[in-house]
Structure formats: C-alpha cells, structure tokens
PATI-90148 format. One line per 2 residues: number of its first residue (from 1); for each residue x, y, z of C-alpha. Coordinates in nm, 2 decimals. Layout:
BEGIN
NUM) X,Y,Z; ...
// end
This chain:
BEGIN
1) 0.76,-4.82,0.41; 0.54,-4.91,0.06
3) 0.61,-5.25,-0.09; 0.77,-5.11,-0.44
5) 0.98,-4.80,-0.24; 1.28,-4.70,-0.43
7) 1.55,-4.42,-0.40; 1.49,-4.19,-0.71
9) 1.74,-3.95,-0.77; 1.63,-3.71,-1.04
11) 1.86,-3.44,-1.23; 1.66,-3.09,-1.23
13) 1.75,-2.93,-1.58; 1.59,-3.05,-1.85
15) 1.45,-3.32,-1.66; 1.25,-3.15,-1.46
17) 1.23,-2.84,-1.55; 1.31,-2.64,-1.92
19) 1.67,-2.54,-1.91; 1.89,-2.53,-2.26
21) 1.60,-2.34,-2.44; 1.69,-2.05,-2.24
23) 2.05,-2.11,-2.33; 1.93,-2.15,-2.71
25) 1.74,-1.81,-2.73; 2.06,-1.64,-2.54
27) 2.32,-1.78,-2.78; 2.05,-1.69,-3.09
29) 2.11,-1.34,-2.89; 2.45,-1.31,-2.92
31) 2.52,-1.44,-3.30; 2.29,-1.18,-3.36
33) 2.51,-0.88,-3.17; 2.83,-1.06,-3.30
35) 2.70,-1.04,-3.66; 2.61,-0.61,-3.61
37) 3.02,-0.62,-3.52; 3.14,-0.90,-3.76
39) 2.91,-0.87,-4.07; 3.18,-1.12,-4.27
41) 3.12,-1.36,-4.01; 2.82,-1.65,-4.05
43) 2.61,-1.77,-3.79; 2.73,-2.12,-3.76
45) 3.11,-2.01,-3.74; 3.02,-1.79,-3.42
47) 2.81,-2.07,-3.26; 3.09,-2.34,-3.30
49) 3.32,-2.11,-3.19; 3.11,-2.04,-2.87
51) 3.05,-2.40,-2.83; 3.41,-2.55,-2.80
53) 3.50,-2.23,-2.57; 3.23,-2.34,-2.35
55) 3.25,-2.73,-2.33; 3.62,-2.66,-2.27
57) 3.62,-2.41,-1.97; 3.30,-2.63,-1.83
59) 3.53,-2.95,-1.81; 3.82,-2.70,-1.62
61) 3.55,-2.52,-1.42; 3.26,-2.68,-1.42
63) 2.92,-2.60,-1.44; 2.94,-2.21,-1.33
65) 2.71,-1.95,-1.42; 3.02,-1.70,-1.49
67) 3.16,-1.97,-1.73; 2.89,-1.95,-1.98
69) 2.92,-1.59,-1.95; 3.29,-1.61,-1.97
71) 3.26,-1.80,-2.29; 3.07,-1.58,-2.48
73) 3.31,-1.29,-2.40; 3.62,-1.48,-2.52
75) 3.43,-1.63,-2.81; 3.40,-1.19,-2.90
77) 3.77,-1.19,-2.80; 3.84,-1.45,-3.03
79) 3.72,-1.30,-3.36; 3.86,-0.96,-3.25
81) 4.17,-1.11,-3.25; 4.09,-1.32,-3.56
83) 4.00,-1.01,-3.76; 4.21,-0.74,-3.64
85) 3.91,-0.53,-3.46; 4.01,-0.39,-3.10
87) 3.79,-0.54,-2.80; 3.62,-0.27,-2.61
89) 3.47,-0.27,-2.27; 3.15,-0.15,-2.37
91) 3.06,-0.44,-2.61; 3.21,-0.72,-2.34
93) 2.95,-0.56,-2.13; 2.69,-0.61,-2.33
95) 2.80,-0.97,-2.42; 2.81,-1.02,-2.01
97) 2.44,-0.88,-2.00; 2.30,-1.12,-2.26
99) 2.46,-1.38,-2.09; 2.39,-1.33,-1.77
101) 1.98,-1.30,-1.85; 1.94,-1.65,-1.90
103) 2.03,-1.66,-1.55; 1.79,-1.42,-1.47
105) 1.49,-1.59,-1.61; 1.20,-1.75,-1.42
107) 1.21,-2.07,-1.51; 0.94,-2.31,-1.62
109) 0.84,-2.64,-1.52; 0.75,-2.92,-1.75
111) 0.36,-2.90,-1.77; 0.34,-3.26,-1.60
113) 0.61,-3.23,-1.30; 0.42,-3.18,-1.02
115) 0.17,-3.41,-1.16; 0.47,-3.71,-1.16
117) 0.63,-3.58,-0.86; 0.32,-3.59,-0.64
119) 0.24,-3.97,-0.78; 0.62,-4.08,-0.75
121) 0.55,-3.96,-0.36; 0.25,-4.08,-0.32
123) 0.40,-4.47,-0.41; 0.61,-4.44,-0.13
125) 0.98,-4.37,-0.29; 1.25,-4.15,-0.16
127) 1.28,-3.85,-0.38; 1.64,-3.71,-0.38
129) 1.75,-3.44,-0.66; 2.08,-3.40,-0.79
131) 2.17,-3.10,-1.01; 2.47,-2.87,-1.19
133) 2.55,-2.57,-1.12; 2.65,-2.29,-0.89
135) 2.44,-2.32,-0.56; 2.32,-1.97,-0.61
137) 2.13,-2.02,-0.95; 2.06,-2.38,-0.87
139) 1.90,-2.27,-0.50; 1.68,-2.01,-0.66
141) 1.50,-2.26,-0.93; 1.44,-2.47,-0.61
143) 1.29,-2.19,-0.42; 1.09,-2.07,-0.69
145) 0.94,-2.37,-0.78; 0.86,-2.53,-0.38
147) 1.08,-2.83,-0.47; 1.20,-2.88,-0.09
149) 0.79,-3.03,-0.02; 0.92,-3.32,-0.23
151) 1.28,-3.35,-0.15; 1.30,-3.21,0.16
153) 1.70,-3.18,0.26; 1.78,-3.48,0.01
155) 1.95,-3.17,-0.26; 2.26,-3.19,-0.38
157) 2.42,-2.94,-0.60; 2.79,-3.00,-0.76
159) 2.97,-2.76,-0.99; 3.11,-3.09,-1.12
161) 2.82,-3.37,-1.21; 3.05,-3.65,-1.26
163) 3.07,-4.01,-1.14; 3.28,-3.86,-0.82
165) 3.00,-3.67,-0.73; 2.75,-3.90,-0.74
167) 2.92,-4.16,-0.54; 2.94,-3.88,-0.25
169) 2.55,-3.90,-0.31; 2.51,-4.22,-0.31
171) 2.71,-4.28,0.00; 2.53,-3.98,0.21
173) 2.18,-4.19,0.15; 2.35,-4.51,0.23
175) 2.18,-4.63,-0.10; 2.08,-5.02,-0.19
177) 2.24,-4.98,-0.51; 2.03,-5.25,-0.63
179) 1.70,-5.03,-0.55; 1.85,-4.70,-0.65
181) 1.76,-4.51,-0.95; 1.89,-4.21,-1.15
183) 1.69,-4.00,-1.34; 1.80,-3.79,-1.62
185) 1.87,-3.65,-1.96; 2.25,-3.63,-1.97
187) 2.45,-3.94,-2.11; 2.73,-3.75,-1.96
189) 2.64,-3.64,-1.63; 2.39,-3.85,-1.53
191) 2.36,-4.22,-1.71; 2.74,-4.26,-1.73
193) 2.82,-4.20,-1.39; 2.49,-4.41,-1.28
195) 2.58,-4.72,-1.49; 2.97,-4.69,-1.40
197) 2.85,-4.70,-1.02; 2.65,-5.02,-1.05
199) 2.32,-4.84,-0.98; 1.97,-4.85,-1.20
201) 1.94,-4.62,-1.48; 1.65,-4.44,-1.69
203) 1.73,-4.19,-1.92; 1.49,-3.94,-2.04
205) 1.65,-3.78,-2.35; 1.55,-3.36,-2.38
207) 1.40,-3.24,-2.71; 1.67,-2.94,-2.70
209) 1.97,-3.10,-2.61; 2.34,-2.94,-2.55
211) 2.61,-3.07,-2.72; 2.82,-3.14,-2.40
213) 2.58,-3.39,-2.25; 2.55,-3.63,-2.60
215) 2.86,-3.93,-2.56; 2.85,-4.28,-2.64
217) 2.79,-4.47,-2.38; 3.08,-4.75,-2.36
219) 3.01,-4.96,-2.04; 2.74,-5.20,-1.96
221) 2.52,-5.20,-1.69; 2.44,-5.45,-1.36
223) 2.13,-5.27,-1.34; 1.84,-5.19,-1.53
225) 1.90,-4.95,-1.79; 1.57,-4.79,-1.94
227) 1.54,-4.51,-2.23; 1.20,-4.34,-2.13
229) 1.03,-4.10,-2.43; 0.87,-3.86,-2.15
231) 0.91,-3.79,-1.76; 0.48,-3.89,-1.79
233) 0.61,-4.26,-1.78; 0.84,-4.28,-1.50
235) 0.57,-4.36,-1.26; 0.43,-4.65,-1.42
237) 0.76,-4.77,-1.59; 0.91,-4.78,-1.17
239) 0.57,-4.97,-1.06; 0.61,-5.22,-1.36
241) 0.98,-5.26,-1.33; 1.11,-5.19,-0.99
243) 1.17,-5.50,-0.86; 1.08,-5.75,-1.18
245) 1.39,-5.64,-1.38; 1.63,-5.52,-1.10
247) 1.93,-5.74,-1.25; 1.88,-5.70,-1.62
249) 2.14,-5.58,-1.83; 1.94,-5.51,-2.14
251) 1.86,-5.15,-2.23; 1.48,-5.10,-2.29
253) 1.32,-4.82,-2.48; 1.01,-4.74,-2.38
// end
C-alpha cells in the first residue's frame, strides 16, 4: 500500500464523462417537434413543463432510462389535454424516438479522464465508481469506455443515488470514513449524501448542469469538503490534502 492511499469513489456522469449535453440537445429536439404541433406554445413553457414531469417521476422511479422518455411523452399529453388537440400514437412514437437517442449515443469522455484516472492509480488509491441509472445504459458507457482496467469489480449502479445507497457502498468496501472520498458534480446525489455519512467530500461542479442535482446544501461536514473548478485538480488537490486536512470542516474552493 502507497503512503497517501485513499478510497475514491467517483460519480461517472458529468464527472467523468459528458452526460446532460446529450439530454440538452434531445430536449432542444423535442421543443422543437412540440412547437410544429403547438405553434401557440413558447419554448420555455414546454421545457418547464418537461422539467417538473421529470424531477417528479425521477424522485418516484428513479433514475430510469424509460423515465426520461416517459416524461417527454406526458409532457405532449399534457398540452394535448391543455389545448384540446387529440394525442395520437404516431406523434408519442416519435417523442419516444427522440428520447430514447440520447440513450443511444456514444458517449464521450472528458478530454483529461484517462489522463487523471491513470495518475490517481498510479498514487496508489482505490478507485471505486458509483453511478445513476439503469444497469443496462450505465454497463454500456462502462464497456465502451474500458473503465473496469481502473475499477475493476469496485461498480456500483443504483436507480436511486441517495444517501441509502451510498451507505450500502460504503459498507461493501468496509471504508475508513476518515480516508474515504466522493467525487462528484451533484449536490444532490453525491455531496449530500457524502457529507450526511461523515465521509470526505470534493465536488466538481459541471458546466451544463440539470436542475434536479442544484440544492442547498444544509449540513456540515466532519470531513473535508473541497469545491474543485476541473476533474485536472483532483490528483494534486488528494496529494496536498489527503491526510493534512482530514478533520477540517471548512469548505475550500479551489
């Protein structure tokens, strides 16, 4: 074992690799159908529309592929209803196609990942990944990009990301909470839970963020709590700081 080893457990979407710009060019695709059928209807009303549906079915459901899909249907079935205009088959279909392409895309890597993964391995820390979402879509990012050469059978995918969830990670690894990290961009999913469980936290905010994931933070850490401006710093922010601010309580932005 390395002097400065450390169990990192790193979200995969938007953290790793480019997630809600997919979701962004796919809901851009559907105002855009939705305005062909509703041409008194404006852009924003459709997307806030869209947006409550979701968040709302993802907090019952969780984080399915078919609910995003689901949402933009009954978003359509919404305004049908709203404006008197019969729902057809046909056009729910081709609501269901746009949505399910983002699930179909191949999906891209942050230019630097395997760049900080390979370094992060190479200083002798435990790499473990914990990610949202339906095994199916979540397994085929994984395969696609060769993440198992970093975190071998240290995966864990939840429909629900949630404090409960993490815990059940936390206890599989047997983590020392005091030299236990998690990695990510939601406040919701990933910072919350981290900071409510007693164990470090560094959160890497995403340039294209969803709605869902942006909370106030209301409890205070035991750990470290860092704010990092790019996944580039995580490296030498751990080196610097893994075992020289283990107990402090202060958040730092880096």
């Amino acid at each position: 074992m390395k002097k400065h080893e450390q169990t990192l457990i790193l979200d995969l979407d938007d953290t790793l690799v480019h997630c809600n710009r997919y979701f962004v060019k796919s809901k851009h695709k559907f105002v855009s159908q939705m305005r062909v059928w509703f041409d008194k209807l404006n852009s924003n009303d459709i997307k806030q529309k869209q947006a409550e549906i979701d968040i709302n079915k993802v907090e019952k459901y969780g984080l399915l592929s078919s609910v995003y899909v689901d949402s933009l249907v009954a978003t359509y079935q919404y305004f049908c209803n709203k404006y008197n205009r019969k729902a057809t088959e046909y056009e729910m279909e081709l609501i269901r196609k746009i949505g399910r392409e983002v699930f179909q895309i191949k999906v891209q890597p942050f230019p630097y990942m395997y760049k900080v993964l390979n370094k992060l391995k190479e200083d002798g820390h435990q790499l473990c990944l914990f990610t949202g979402g339906d095994e199916k879509n979540q397994i085929r990012k994984i395969k696609q990009l060769k993440l198992r050469t970093y975190f071998d059978d240290r995966v864990f995918i939840y429909e629900h990301k949630n404090k409960h969830s993490l815990q059940e990670v936390l206890t599989k690894l047997k983590a020392d909470h005091s030299k236990t990290w998690m990695i990510g961009n939601s406040l919701r999913s990933d910072i919350k839970p981290a900071i409510e469980l007693g164990i470090n936290a560094i959160h890497i905010p995403s340039k294209i963020e969803w709605s869902y994931n942006i909370i106030d933070l209301e409890v205070s850490p035991n750990g470290t709590y860092a704010e990092l401006k790019s996944l580039k710093q995580l490296p030498d922010y751990l080196a610097e700081n893994s075992f020289t601010t283990q107990h402090n309580n202060q958040k730092m932005v880096l």
